[in-house]
C-alpha positions in Angstrom: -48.5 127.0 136.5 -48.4 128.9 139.7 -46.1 131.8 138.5 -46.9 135.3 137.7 -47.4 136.6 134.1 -44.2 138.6 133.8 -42.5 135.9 134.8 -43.7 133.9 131.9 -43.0 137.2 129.8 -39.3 137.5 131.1 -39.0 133.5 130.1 -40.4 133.6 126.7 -38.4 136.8 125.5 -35.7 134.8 127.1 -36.6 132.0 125.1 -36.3 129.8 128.3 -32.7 130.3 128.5 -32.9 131.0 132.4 -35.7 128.8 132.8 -35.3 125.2 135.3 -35.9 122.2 134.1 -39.2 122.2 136.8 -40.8 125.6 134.9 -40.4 123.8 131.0 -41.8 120.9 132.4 -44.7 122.9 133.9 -45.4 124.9 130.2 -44.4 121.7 128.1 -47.0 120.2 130.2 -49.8 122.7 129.8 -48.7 123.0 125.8 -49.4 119.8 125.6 -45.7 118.9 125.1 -44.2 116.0 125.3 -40.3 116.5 126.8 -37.8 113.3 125.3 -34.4 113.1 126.2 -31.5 112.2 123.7 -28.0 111.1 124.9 -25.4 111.1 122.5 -22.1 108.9 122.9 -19.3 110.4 121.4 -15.7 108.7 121.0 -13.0 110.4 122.0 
């Protein structure tokens, strides 16, 4: 993924929370993940 083991350590104890959209791809990607986005429409 190009970025150093304690990184990935400081994200996964992080649970991603910090994380870009560009890193989750990367690991989604190597997990074998597929990312799906879901836009709800609310009424105000």
């Amino acid at each position: 993924m190009g970025v150093k083991e304690q990184q990935v350590q400081r994200d996964e104890a992080n649970r991603y929370s910090s994380a870009g959209f560009q890193r989750i791809a990367a690991v989604a990607e190597a997990l074998n993940i597929k990312i799906q986005e879901t836009r709800v429409l609310l009424k105000s």
